[in-house]
Residue, then its C-alpha position, 0 to 999 in steps of 0.5 A: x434500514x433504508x432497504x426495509x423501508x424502500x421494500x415496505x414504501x412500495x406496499x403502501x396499500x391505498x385498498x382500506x382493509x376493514x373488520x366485520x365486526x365494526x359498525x359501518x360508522x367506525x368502518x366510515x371513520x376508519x377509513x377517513x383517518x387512515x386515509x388522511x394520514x397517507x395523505x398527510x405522509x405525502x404532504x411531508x407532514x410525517x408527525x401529523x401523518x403518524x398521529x393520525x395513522x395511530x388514531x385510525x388503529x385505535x379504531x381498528x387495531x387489526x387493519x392489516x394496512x395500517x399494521x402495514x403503514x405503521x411498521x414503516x415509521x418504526x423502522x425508519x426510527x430505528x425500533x426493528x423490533x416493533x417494526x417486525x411485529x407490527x409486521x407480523x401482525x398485518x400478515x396475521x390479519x391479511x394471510x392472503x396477501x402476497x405483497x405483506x407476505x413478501x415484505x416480511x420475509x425480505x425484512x426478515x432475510x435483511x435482519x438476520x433470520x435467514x430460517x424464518x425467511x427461508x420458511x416464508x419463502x418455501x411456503x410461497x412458493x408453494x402457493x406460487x411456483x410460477x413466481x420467479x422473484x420468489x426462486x431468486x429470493x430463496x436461492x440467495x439466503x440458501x447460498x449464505x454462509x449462515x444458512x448454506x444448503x447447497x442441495x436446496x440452491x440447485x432445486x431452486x435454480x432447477x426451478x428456475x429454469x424450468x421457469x426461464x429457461x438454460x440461463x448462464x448465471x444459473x448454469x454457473x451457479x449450479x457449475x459452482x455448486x456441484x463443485x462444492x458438492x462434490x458432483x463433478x459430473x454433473x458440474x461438468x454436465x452444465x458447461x456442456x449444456x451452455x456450450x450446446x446452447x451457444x456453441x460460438x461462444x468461446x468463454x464456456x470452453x475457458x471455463x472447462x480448461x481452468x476445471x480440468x486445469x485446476x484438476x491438473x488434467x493438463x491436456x482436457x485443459x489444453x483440448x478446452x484453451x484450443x477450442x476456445x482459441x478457435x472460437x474467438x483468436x482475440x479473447x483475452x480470457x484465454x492468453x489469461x488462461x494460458x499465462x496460468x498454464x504455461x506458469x504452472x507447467x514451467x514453461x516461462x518463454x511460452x508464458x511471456x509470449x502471452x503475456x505481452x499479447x495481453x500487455x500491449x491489449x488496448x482492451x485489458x484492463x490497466x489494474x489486471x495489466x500491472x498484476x501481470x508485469x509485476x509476474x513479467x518483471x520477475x521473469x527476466x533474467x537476460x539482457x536481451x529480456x530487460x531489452x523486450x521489456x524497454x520496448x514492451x513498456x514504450x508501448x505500456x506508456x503510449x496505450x497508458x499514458x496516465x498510469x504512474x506505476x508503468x513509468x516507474x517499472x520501466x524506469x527500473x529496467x532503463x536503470x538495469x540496462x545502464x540508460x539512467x538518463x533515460x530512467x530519469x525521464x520516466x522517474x520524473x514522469x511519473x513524479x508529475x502524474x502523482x507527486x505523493x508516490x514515495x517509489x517514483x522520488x526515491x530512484x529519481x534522487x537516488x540517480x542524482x546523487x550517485x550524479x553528484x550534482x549537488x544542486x540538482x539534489x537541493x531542487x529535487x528532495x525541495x520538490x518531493x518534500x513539498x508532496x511528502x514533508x514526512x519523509x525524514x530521508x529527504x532532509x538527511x539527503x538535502x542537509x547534506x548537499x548543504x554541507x558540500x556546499x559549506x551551506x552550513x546554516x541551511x544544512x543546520x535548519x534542514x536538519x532541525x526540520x526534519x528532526x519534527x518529521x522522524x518517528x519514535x521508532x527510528x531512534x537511529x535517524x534521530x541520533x544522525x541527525x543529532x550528530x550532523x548538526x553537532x559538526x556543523x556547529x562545530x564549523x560555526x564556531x558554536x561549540x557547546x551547542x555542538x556538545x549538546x547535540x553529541x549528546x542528544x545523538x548519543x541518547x537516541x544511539x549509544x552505539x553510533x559509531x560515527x558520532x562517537x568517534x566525531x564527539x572524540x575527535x571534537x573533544x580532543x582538539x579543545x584538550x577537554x575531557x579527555x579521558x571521556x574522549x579516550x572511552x568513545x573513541x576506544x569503542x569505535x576502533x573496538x567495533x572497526x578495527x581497520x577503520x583509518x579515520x577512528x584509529x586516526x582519532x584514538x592516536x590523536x586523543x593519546x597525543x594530547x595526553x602526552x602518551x606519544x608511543x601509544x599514540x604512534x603505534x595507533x597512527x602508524x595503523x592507521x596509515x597501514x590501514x589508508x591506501x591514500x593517506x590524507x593530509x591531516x593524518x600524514x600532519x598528526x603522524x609528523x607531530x607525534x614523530x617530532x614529541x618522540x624526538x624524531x625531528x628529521x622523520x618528522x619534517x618529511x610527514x610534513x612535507x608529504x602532508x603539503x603536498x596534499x593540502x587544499x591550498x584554497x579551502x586549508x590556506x590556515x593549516x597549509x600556513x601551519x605546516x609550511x611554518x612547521x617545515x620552515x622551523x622544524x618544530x611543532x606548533x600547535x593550532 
């Protein structure tokens, strides 16, 4: 709307266009009214102005000008139709004039009515041939999806040129065109012309490689790339081209040797540099590439110290050639330049914990939930160096934080985090809210094979429900056979219901299944042992078992076996 009205606001016409047919007082009144309303429209007394403008047409109803003026304020209120028949009717009253002429056919061409444009055009120019504006104008509605016509866009870009002169917009124009048409030769035809008319200029020469390359004529292509190469040794364009070339062609070594020249060019622009490293990434296969590539990077980052995604593709190289300490570095970096980038935290905590650093991981997932509190994995990651730490009520209130942030459809999430803070009350000595939580995380996942056999195992050390234990944890060792600590739960939830044989057959599996057996399932093979009778075997599970308790962290349960050894006889927690 805006555009219709700048294009009419230069026509405001001061010169009063008259009737013959008024007397000369109505003529004299018309005037002053019309005159008045301009004068008022720029005072910025738009009401007053459009009152007065309407008063001075009821006097002359056909003034082109005022038809003219007026069209204005309907447009600017937004009433197109009126606006466009008002119009009409100033060209109607003023056939001649070129300037209401003009600015019908634009607003015609700005609302769509491309044919009545075209026609008010190809009228003009008639008239006027030597009005360039006119070409232009025309050439544009003519190169519209909705009013495409090919063959009239390359008469008016003749014109044009007749006009003007060769001109390189209109030679490639027409280059285009004559593709789309299907005139090859004549396409070809118009680069060689502006190679003629500028023969030091290496880009038309580009532009013939990528024809003939796109054609699949490798070596007028090649011919075109090497002219152009001669030409202008530092256009960017044809290591571009070449890059294309050598791709195609399958030639990869000759293709990176481009796109390093184009890579470490202060002059290529930052965006088209990262198209091509995401192609030069995909090319390494070799560490003697992933070595190029570190020293290719070094030099990205100084030439684009600002750019984040340069600092994490050569984090990943670093991580590829084993220099995580080094990837870290530049992981960081570009957590600093844009800490709301989601792929420069995840490698950088990602290296911290494969580290083990507990504390580091703390700081680090802190720090990117700051940026990104919506990303639930940071808080499982957290809440968990908690728990190492035996951190339970922070790893309790990072679990329930980021509980808010997990989305409907990651059920899966959801029920994890459910079934972390289940054991953790379960440490905290609150056993129904560690129940509740069980079965919330069940809700979220039936199927979670963790929590089933963690929500068993619970159960079955308070001798509650047993028969619902039994169920859960038949599952897991149904879905994982070979799993150790599952066997390890369905053989002590069989103890607890006195069913010993059963039981030892499961623990005994689930030691085969344990390269290193821990305590706790050395302790609980022992008390099946001695409810089967076998004191003397028992006592050297036991045994076995001390060796391997924590004394500091387990001082209740090392007290527990040492007992059971001392008397030879079991004692329940």
């Amino acid at each position: 709307m805006r555009t219709i009205i700048v294009l009419l606001f230069v026509l405001c016409c001061t010169v009063v266009v008259g009737n013959n047919e008024l007397s000369e007082q109505d003529k004299l009144k018309f005037d002053y009214y019309f005159l008045e309303s301009i004068r008022l429209k720029e005072k910025g007394e738009i009401t007053n102005a459009y009152n007065t403008l309407n008063y001075a047409l009821s006097i002359n109803e056909k003034s082109a000008a005022a038809l003219n003026e007026i069209s204005q304020y309907y447009f600017m209120l937004e009433e197109l139709d009126l606006g466009l028949e008002t119009l009409e009717k100033s060209v109607k009253s003023a056939p001649d004039n070129f300037e209401y002429q003009m600015a019908l056919a634009s607003v015609y061409a700005l609302t769509d009515k491309n044919t009545e444009a075209i026609s008010m055009y190809e009228d003009l120019i008639k008239e006027h041939p030597d009005k360039v504006e006119l070409y232009i104008a025309v050439l544009d509605l003519y190169l519209q999806p909705s009013s495409l016509n090919i063959n009239k866009a390359i008469e008016a870009l003749n014109a044009l040129e007749n006009n003007i002169g060769v001109n390189e917009y209109m030679s490639l124009q027409k280059f285009r065109l004559y593709i789309l048409n299907k005139e090859e030769d004549k396409a070809i035809n118009e680069i060689n012309e502006l190679i003629e008319k500028f023969p030091y200029e290496s880009k038309y020469h580009i532009i013939l490689g990528d024809y003939y390359f796109s054609k699949e004529n490798k070596e007028l292509a090649l011919d075109s790339y090497k002219k152009a190469h001669e030409l202008n040794p530092d256009n960017s364009d044809y290591y571009s081209a070449m890059v294309n070339y050598y791709l195609r062609d399958g030639n990869i070594e000759a293709a990176k040797v481009n796109i390093e020249y184009l890579l470490t060019n202060k002059e290529i622009d930052v965006e088209e540099k990262m198209e091509l490293l995401d192609v030069y990434i995909q090319t390494l296969s070799t560490d003697e590439d992933l070595n190029k590539a570190e020293t290719l990077l070094k030099t990205m980052t100084e030439l684009h110290p600002e750019e984040k995604d340069i600092y994490i593709l050569y984090g990943h190289i670093l991580l590829e050639l084993n220099k995580t300490e080094e990837a870290k570095v530049r992981f960081k970096a570009a957590t600093e330049l844009d800490a709301a980038d989601l792929n420069a935290w995840l490698p950088l905590v990602n290296i911290i914990i494969k580290e083990n650093n507990i504390d580091e991981i703390i700081k680090v997932c802190s720090d990117a939930l700051v940026y990104l509190p919506e990303y639930s994995t940071f808080y499982f990651y957290k809440a968990t160096a908690y728990l190492l730490k035996s951190d339970y009520n922070n790893a309790l209130e990072t679990y329930k934080k980021g509980l808010e942030y997990i989305p409907e459809d990651n059920p899966k999430m959801s029920s994890t985090f459910y079934g972390q803070m289940g054991d953790i009350y379960f440490s905290l000595g609150k056993k129904q809210e560690a129940y509740n939580s069980f079965e919330k995380s069940l809700e979220y996942n039936p199927n979670n094979i963790l929590i089933l056999n963690n929500y068993a195992y619970w159960l079955s050390t308070e001798k509650r429900e047993l028969e619902k234990a039994a169920k859960m944890s038949l599952l897991t060792i149904t879905a994982e056979p070979d799993n150790s600590t599952y066997l390890d739960t369905y053989a002590w939830i069989l103890f607890q219901q006195g069913e010993y044989a059963s039981a030892r057959m499961y623990i005994e599996k689930a030691i085969e299944k344990d390269i290193t057996p821990g305590w706790v399932l050395l302790d609980h093979y022992g008390d099946i042992l001695y409810k089967l009778g076998e004191v003397d075997f028992a006592v050297s599970q036991w045994e076995k078992a001390i060796t391997d308790i924590d004394s500091e962290k387990e001082s209740a349960n090392k007290k527990l076996l040492e007992k059971k050894i001392k008397k030879r006889k079991y004692y329940e927690k």
